[in-house]
N, C-alpha and C positions, 0 to 999 in steps of 0.2 A: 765448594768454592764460594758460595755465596754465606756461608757463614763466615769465613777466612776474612771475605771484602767488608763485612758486620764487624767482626771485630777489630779491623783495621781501621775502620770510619769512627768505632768509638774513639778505641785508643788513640789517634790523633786528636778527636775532640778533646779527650779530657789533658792533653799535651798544650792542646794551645789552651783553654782554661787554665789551667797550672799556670801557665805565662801570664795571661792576663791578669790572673790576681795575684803574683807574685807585683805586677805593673802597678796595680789598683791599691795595693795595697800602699808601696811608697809613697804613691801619690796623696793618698790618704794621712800618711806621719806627716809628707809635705805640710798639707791643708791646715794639721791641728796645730804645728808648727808658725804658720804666717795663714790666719782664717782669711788674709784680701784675697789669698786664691780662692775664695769657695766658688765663686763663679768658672773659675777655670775645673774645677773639680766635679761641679754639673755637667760642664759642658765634654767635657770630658767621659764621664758615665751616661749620657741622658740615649745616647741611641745604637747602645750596646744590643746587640740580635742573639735571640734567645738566651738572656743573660739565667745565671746558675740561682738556685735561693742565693748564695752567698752574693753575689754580684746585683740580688735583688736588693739584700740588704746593706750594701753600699750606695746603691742610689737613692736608698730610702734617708740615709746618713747625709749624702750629698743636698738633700732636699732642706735637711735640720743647718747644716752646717751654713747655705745660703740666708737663713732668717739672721744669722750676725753682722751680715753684712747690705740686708735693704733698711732703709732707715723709716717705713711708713709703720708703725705696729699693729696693723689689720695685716700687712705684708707679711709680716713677722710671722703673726698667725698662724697664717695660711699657709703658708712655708713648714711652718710643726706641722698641722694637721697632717698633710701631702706627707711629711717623716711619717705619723703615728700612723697614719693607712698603709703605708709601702712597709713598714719596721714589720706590723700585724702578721702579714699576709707572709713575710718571710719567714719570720719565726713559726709560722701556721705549716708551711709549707716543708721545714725542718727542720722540728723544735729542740733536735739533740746536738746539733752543729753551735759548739762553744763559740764559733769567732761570731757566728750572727748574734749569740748573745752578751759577748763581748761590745758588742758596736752599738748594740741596745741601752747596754747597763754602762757607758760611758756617755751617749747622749742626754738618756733620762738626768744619770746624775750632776748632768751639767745645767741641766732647762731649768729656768725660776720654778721653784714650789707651788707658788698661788696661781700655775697652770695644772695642780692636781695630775702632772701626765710621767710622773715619775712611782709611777706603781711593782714593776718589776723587778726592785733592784734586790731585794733577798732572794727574788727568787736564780733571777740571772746568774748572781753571784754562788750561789749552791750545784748550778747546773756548771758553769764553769768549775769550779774545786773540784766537780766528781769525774767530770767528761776530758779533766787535761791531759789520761792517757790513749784519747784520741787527738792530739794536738799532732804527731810524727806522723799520723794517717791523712791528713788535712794536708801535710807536706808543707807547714808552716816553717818558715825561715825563724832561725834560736832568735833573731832581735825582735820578731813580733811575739814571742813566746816573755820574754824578759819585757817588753811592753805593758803585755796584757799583767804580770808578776808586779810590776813596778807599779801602774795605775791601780791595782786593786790593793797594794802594800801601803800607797802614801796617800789613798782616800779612806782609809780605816773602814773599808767596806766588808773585811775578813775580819773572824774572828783570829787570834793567833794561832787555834789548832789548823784554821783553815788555811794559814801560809804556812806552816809545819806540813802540812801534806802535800799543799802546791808543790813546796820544795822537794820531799822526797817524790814524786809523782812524776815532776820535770828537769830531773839533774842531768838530764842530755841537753839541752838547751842554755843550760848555764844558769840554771834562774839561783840557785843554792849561790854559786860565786857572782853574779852579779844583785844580787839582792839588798847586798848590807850595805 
């Protein structure tokens, strides 16, 4: 019995997870959409209880995303730094989960250069290309799946064979018809 009630306590955990980052995630297209939310989008993720690596590495996001919106540039900073320690420790945590590196290799690629903090992104983008037939295990919705297709399509951050494989790798998703 008491493994019955074990496996029952998981499997609603990972039920309402599923929810919450199905939640987290809109919320997130929201933010990159209109960044005045980023504050809403802190506040939002900051006291999330016993949040997942993946929901780590959304408030680590949450942290980069607030540095576009304080106007002091020590703020600014501080703000990346708070990202690069929370980003670190998630991807540390579960470094074969494409959407944390996902969410890495779109902030790096975004941050100024002459902040030296954009080191990941070949590698990011390799672990993404090989790991996207774990993207239906993730239980990822097809428009975050064509997100992720479309960001790495129109930052020329793939080589061609590498979107030639995305595409046969993730034609459930749609990424083949929405790509062109």
């Amino acid at each position: 019995m008491r493994i019955v009630v074990g496996i029952l306590s998981i499997a609603i955990a990972l039920t309402v997870s599923a929810q919450d980052l199905s939640e987290i995630r809109s919320e997130f297209h929201a933010v990159v959409l209109n960044p005045d939310d980023s504050r809403s989008f802190y506040d939002f993720l900051k006291d999330v209880e016993n949040p997942s690596s993946t929901i780590k590495a959304y408030q680590a996001v949450s942290e980069a995303l607030l540095a576009q919106v304080v106007w002091n540039p020590f703020s600014k900073l501080k703000q990346v730094m708070k990202y690069d320690k929370q980003m670190e420790a998630a991807v540390e945590e579960d470094p074969a989960n494409i959407e944390i590196r996902f969410l890495r290799l779109a902030i790096e690629y975004n941050l100024p250069s002459f902040l030296g903090m954009s080191t990941h992104l070949e590698e990011d983008v390799e672990k993404i290309v090989s790991g996207l037939s774990s993207v239906s295990e993730m239980q990822v919705n097809p428009m975050f799946g064509k997100y992720i297709f479309y960001f790495l399509n129109e930052t020329n951050l793939c080589t061609s064979e590498q979107l030639a494989q995305m595409k046969q790798s993730f034609p459930s998703a749609g990424v083949a018809a929405g790509a062109e």
